[in-house]
C-alpha positions in Angstrom: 0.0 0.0 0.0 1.5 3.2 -0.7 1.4 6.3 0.5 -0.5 9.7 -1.5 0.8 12.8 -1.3 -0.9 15.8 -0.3 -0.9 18.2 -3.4 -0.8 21.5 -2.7 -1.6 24.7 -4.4 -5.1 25.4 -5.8 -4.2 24.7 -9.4 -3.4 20.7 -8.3 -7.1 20.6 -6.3 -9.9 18.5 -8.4 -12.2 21.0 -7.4 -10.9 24.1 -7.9 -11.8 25.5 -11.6 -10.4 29.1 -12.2 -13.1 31.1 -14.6 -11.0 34.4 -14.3 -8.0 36.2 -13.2 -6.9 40.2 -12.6 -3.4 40.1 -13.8 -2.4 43.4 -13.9 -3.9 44.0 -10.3 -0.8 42.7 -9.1 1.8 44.9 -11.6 -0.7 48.2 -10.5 -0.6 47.7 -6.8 0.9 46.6 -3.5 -1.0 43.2 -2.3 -1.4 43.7 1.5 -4.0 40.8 2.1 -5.8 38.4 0.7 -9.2 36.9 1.0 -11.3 34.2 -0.2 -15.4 34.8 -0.4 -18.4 33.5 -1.6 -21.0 35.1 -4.4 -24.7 35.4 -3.9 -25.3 35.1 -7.4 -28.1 34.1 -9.6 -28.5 31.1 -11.5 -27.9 32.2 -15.3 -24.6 34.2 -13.4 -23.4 30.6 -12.6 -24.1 29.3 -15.3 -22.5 31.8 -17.6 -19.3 31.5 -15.1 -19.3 27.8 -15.5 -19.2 28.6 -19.3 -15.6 30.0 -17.9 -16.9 33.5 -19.0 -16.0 36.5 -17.0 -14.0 39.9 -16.4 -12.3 41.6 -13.5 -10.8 44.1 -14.9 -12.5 46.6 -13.9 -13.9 45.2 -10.8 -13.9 47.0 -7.4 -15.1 45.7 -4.0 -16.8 48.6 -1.8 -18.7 48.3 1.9 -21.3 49.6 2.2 -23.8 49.7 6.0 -21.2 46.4 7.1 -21.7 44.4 3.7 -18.5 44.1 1.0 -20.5 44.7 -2.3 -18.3 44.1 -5.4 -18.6 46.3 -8.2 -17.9 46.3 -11.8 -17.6 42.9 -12.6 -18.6 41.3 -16.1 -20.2 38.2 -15.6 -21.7 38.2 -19.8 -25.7 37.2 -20.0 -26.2 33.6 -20.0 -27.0 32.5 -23.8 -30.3 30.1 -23.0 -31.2 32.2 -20.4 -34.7 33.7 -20.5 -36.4 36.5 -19.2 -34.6 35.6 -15.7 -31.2 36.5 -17.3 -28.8 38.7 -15.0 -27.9 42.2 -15.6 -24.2 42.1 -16.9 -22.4 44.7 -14.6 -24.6 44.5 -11.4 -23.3 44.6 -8.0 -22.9 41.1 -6.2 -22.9 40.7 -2.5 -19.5 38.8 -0.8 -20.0 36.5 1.8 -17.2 38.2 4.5 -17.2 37.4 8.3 -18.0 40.4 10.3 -14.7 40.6 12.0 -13.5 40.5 8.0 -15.1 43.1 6.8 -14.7 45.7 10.0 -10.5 45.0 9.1 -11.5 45.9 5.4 -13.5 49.1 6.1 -10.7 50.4 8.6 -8.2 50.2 6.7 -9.7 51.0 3.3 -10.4 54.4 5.7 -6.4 55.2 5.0 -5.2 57.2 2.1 -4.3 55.0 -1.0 -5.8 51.7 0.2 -8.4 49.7 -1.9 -10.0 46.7 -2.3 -9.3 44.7 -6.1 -10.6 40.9 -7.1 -7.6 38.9 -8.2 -9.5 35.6 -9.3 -13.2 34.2 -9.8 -13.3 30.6 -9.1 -15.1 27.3 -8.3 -14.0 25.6 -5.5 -16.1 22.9 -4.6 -18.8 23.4 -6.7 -18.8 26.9 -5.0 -18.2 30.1 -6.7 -15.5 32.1 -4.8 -13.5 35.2 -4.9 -10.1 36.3 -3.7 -9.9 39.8 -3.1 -7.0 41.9 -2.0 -6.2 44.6 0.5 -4.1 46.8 -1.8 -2.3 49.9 -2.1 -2.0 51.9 -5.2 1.7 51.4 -6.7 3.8 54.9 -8.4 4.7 54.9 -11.6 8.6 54.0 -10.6 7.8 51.0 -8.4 6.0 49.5 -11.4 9.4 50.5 -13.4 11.3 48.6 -10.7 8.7 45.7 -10.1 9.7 45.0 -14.3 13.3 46.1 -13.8 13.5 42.7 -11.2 11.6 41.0 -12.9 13.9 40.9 -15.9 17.3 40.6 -13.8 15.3 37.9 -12.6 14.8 36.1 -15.7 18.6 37.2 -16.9 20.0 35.0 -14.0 17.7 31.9 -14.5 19.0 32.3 -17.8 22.5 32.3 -17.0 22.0 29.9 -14.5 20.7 27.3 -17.3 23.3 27.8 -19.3 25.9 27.4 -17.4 24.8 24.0 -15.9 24.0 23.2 -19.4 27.7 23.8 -20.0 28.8 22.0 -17.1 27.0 18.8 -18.3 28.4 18.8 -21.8 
């Protein structure tokens, strides 16, 4: 009998399907914290996300009277949907603990804080979101961000090729 291995990460989990992802949120701003929350969505939204259909580009999360609301996000009509079919762009309620979203409101209070969506997924069978405490980046941090990024990738590089020439 042998053994299994736990896998981790979320890309190795059977359950976990991503629909979408907010790449440039991380190159535009300072990740402070993450969160995962559930939707309360509709049932032509999940279907159209199970399609793998979705867009947080522009997507914001806002609270409003001690309830994160998120903002902005395309979720596209469902095709065989009917009359029930879902406004595109409409505001979709997160599922937060209170203690959560008291932490988010605070500290969104400071200069230069916001909350972003990084990823729309299923986990589960469950439609979840992980949203970030961020802070806005300057225009020269996203020039440095790239600038190691690249010395980065130079080394690796170098790295390669000189165990590559080692081995020959």
């Amino acid at each position: 009998m042998t053994k299994q291995t736990k896998q981790k990460g979320k890309d190795k989990d059977p359950g976990y399907k991503l629909v979408a992802q907010h790449k440039k949120a991380r190159h535009d701003y300072h990740i402070l914290d993450t969160y995962e929350c559930g939707l309360v969505l509709t049932g032509t939204e999940v279907k159209s996300l199970r399609q793998g259909r979705a867009s947080l580009v522009d997507g914001f999360v806002q609270i409003d009277r001690n309830e994160a609301w998120l903002h902005n996000v395309h979720i596209p009509e469902y095709a065989q949907g009917t009359w029930t079919n879902h406004s595109a762009r409409r505001k979709r309620k997160l599922l937060l603990h209170r203690l959560e979203i008291d932490k988010l409101e605070s500290k969104t209070q400071e200069t230069g804080h916001t909350i972003v969506p990084l990823a729309l997924y299923f986990k589960g069978g469950r439609a979840k979101v992980e949203i970030a405490l961020a802070k806005g980046k300057k225009e020269y941090d996203k020039r440095q961000t790239l600038r190691e990024q690249q010395d980065r990738r130079e080394a690796d590089r170098a790295m390669s090729a000189a165990r590559r020439r080692q081995r020959a």
